[in-house]
N, C-alpha and C positions, 0 to 999 in steps of 0.2 A: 225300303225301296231297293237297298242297293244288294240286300240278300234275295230277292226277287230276280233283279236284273243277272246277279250270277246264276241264279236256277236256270232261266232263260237260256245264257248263254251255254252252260252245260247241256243243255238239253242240246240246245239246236248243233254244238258239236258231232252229239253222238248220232242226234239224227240225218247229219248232212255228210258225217264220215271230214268234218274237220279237226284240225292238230291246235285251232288255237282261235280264238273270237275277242272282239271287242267293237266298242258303240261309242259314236262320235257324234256329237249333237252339237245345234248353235244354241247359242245364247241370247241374251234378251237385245243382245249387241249385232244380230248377225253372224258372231265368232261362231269359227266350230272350236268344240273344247273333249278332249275324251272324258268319259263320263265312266266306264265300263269295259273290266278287259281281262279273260281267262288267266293270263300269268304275266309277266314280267315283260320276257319278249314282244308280249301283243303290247303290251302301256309303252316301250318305246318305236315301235312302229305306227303309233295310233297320233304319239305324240310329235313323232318327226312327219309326217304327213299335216298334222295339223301348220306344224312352226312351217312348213317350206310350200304350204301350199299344192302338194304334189304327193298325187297316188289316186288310189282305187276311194277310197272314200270321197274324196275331194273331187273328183268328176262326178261320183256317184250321186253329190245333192246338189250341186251345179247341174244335171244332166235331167233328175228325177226319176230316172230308173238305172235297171242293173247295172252294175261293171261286172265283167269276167273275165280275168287272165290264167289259161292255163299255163303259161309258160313264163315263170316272171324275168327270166333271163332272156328274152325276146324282148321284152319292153324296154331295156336299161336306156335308150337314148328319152323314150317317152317320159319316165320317173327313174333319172340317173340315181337321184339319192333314196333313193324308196326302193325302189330294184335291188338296189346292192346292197341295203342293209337288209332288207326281207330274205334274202339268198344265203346271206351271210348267217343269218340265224334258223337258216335248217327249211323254208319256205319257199314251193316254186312255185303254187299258183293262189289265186287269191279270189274271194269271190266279194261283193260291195252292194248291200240288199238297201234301198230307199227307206226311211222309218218316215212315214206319214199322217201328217195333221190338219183333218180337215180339208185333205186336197194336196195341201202343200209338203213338198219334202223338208224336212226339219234337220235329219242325222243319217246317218249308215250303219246300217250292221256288216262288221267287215268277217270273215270268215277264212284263216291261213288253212293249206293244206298241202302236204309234203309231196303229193300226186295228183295231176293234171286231170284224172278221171274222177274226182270227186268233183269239177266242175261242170259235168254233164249237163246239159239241157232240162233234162228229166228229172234232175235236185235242183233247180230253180225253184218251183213252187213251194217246196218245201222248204226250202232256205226264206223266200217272200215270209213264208208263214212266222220262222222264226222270228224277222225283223218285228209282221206287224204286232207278236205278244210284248216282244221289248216297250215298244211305242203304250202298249196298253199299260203296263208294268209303270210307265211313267205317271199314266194322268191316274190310275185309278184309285188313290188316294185323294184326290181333287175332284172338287165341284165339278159339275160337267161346264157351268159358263166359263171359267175362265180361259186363259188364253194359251198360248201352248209356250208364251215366255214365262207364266209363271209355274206351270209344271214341269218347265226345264230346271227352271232358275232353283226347285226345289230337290230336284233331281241332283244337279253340281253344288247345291250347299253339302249332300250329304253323301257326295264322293269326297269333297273337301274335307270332311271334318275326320274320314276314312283315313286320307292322304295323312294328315297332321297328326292323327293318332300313331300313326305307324310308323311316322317320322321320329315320334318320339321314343318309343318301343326300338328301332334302329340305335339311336343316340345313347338310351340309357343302357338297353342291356347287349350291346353290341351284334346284333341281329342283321342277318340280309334283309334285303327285301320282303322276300318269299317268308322268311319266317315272322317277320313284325306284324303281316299279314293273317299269318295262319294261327299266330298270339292270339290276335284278337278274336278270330276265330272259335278258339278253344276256349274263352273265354265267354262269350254272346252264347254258346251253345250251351255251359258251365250254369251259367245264371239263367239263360233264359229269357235276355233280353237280344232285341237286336243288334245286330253289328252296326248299323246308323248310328240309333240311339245310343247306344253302347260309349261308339268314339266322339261325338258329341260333347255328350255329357262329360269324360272325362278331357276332352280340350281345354272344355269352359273351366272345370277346377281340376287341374294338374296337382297330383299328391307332390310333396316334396321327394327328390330323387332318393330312391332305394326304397321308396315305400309301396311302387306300383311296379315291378320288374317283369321283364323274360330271359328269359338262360337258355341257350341250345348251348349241349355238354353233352360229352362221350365218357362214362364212367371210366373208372381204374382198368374193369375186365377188361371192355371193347378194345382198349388201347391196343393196337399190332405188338407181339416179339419180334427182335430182331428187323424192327426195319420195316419197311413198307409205305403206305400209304396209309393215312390215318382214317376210321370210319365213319362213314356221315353222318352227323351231328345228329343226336334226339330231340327237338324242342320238350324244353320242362318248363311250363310256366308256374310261377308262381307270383300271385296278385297279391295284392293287399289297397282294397279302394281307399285308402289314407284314412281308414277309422283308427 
């Protein structure tokens, strides 16, 4: 599911002319929790909107349809803390698409763009569109009876198991974000299994340390003469599933 929801969200980037996507949905609690998010920047704007209660998402399924800000530096009194960090990380307008179940708004598909004209009228519909494949992306592993808390609740177990794998990938092989991320990545494509299943599986039985690693390393050559700035890291993974 959760390599779905990224096809998703790439897609509707390119088709809506955005710089940055992510998807925020409640839980079986009410809570909204992010679930889904192009890169870095978008998981903590996704995630400080959820903690503060404030932004485009958060009115978006309180509201049940669009939010659109072309100017996010216009809003800072409306979302002081959401404004200023969206700004601060390179985003001035933002668009917030209703994900729907059944009638009811459940999430948002949020959409950063570095220019006010990607917010156009006339990319509504097609941004709508992106939201409602995400929404489908959710249940279509599931029954059609059940409810739309259990195809959440299936959805956030295997962003969690995502989060925790990558956590650990950070921890053992001293990794960013970005790269514990795109480990596993290379890894789920490597074997052939998915990235869900993938991280999952190895939560439940964790190899002992050094036996399941990632390494981003710049060889002997890359290294600068004389000075400079050093070049950016290659990821080289190298796995070993604790056989």
């Amino acid at each position: 599911m959760a390599e779905t929801l990224e096809r998703v969200l790439a897609s509707g980037m390119d088709a809506c002319g955005a710089a940055g996507a992510g998807i925020v949905i409640e839980d079986g609690h009410g809570n909204l929790r992010d679930i889904a998010y192009s890169d870095d920047r978008v998981r903590r704007l996704e995630r400080l909107q959820v903690q503060t209660a404030e932004g485009p998402c958060v009115e978006c399924v309180q509201l049940g349809q669009p939010v659109v800000v072309k100017d996010l530096v216009a809003v800072y009194e409306r979302w002081p803390r959401f404004a200023e960090a969206a700004t601060e990380s390179g985003f001035l307008a933002v668009r917030a698409l209703p994900l729907r179940f059944y009638g009811r708004t459940v999430g948002a598909l949020n959409l950063f763009s570095y220019d006010g004209a990607d917010c156009a009228p006339d990319r509504l519909p097609t941004a709508q569109a992106f939201a409602d494949l995400a929404m489908v992306a959710i249940v279509q592993h599931s029954r059609a009876h059940e409810s739309a808390a259990v195809h959440i609740t299936r959805a956030l177990a295997a962003r969690s198991a995502i989060e925790q794998a990558k956590g650990m990938l950070v921890e053992d092989g001293h990794l960013t974000v970005e790269e514990g991320l795109e480990a596993l990545r290379i890894h789920a494509a490597r074997t052939g299994v998915g990235i869900s299943r993938l991280a999952g599986g190895w939560c439940v039985a964790r190899p002992p340390r050094g036996r399941c690693w990632a390494r981003a390393t710049a060889s002997p050559a890359e290294l600068p003469l004389g000075g400079g700035p050093p070049p950016r890291k290659r990821l080289r993974v190298q796995w070993c599933d604790g056989q």
